[in-house]
N, C-alpha and C positions, 0 to 999 in steps of 0.2 A: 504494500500500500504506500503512495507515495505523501512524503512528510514536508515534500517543499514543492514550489511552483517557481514561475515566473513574477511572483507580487509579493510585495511584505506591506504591513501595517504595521506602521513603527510610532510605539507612542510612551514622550519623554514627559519625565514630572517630576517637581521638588515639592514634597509637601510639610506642614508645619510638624512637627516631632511631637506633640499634644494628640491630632491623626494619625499618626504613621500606624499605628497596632489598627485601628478599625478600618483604615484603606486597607491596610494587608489583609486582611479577614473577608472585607469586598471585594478585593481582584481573586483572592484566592477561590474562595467558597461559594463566589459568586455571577463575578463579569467573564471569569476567565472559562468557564465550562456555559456561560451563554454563548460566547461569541464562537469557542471550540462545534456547538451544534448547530452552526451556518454550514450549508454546502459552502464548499470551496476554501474554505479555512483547513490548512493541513497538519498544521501543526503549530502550537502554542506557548510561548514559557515568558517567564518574567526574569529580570537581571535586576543586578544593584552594582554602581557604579566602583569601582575602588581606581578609579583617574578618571581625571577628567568630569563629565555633567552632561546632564541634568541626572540625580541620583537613582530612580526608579525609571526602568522601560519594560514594557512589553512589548514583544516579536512578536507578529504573527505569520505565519509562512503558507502563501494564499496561490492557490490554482491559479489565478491571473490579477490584475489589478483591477480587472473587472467584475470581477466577484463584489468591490464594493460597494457597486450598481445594480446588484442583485434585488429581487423583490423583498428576498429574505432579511438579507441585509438591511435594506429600509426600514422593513418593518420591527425587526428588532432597533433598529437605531434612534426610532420614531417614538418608541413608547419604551425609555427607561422606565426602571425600578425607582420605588423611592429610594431606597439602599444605594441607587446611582447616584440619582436626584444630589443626597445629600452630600456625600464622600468621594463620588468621582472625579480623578482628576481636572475635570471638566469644570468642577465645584470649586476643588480647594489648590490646584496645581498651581503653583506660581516658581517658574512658568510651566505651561501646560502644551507641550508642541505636539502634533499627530498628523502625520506626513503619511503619502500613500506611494509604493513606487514601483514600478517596471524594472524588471532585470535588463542589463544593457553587456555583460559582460559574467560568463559566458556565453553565448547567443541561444543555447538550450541544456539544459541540466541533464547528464545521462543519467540512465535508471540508477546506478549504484550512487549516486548521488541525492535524488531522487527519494531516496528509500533513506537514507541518512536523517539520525537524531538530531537534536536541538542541540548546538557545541556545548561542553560546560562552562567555555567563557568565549565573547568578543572583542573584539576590537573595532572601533566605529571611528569612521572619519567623515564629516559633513562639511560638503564646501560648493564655494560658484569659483570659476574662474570665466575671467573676460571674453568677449563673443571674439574676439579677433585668435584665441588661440585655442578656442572650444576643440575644433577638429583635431588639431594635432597634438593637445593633450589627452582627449582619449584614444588615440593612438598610441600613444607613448604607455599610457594606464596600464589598458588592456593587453600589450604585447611586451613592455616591458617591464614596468614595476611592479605591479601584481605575481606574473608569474617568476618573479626572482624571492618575492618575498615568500612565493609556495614553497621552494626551495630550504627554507627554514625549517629543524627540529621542533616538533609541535605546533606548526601551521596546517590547520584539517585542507583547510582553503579558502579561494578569496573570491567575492563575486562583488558587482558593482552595479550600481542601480540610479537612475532618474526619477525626479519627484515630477509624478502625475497629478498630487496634489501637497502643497507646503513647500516650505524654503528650508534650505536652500536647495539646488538644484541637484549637486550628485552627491551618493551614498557609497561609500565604500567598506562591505563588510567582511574582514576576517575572523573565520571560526577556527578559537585557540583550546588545544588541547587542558590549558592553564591559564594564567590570568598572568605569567611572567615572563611569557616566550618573548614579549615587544622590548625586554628589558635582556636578552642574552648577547653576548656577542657577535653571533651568527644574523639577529635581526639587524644589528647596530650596521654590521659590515654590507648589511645590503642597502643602507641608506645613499651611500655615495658608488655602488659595483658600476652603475653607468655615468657616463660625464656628462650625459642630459639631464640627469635628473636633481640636482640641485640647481637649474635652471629652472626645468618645470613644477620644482615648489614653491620657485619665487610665485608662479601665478595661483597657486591653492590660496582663498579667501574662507577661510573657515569659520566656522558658527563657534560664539560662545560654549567653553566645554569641548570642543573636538581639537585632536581626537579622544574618545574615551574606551576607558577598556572596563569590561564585565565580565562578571560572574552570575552562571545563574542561579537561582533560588529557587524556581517550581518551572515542572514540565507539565502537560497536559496534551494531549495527544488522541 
């Protein structure tokens, strides 16, 4: 059965410490096993940041990004719970971001990928860079600095994605075996392996918080 698609639902929140125990009790017991019995949602889990921000995310790993636009979808989304009402990011998040996005790299997920768990930690980068070098950085992205950083002991893999809805524009996510692989030698020495690439991070414009790295807390599936 497959546990990822072409789409994620990615939704970042800081909530007040006074919340944190009865939001966690509502995504856990509650939002996250609603949204899990949407066709098209494949797989589900929550993180907590240890770098970087915003502190709480949830993944969801969606048949298409169209699945958003589902009937189903609407109509759970149309009629929260009070339990949402009150405690949902939506409610108390400051800030409260939920970005929607297309995979753009790899062009399709083969099956044994496909059939792959939720990682036990991430790595997330959120950025725009300028329309005059959009092209030929994701070229650079996808053929070169992603697949050097697969290369890495404890790197599952890396895939990249466009916001269909929310800012900023591209998403870059690597699934890490740990939460300290971005921290080994092996990653560091991939920062400079090509001589274009501290060129083409002068043009990353990154979001408050990025990049961030996670761990997760709950699966759901």
């Amino acid at each position: 059965m497959a546990k990822k698609g072409t789409g994620l639902l990615m939704v970042w929140a800081n909530v007040p410490a006074d919340k944190e125990e009865e939001f966690n009790r509502w995504y856990n017991e509650e939002h996250l096993p609603e949204r899990m019995a949407i066709p098209g949602f494949l797989g589900g889990a929550r993180y907590e940041a240890v770098k970087g921000g915003p502190k709480h995310l949830a993944c969801y790993e969606l048949e298409s990004a169209a699945v958003m636009e589902s009937p189903a979808y609407k109509r759970v989304q149309a009629n929260p719970t009070p339990w949402t009402k009150k405690i949902g990011p939506q409610a108390i998040g400051t800030p409260f971001i939920r970005n929607i996005y297309t995979m753009i790299h790899p062009r399709s997920l083969p099956p044994g990928v496909a059939g792959a768990p939720m990682a036990p930690a991430l790595q997330i980068g959120r950025m725009d860079v300028p329309r005059e070098v959009d092209r030929e950085f994701n070229d650079w992205y996808n053929t070169v600095y992603v697949p050097n950083y697969e290369k890495v002991p404890g790197v599952i893999r890396g895939r990249r994605y466009r916001a269909t809805e929310g800012t900023p524009t591209y998403l870059t996510l690597y699934e890490f075996e740990h939460t300290n692989v971005s921290e080994s030698r092996e990653w560091q020495a991939q920062r400079d392996a090509s001589p274009v690439n501290a060129k083409m991070r002068l043009h990353m414009q990154h979001a408050p918080g990025s990049p961030g790295v996670y761990v997760k807390t709950v699966e759901l599936s």
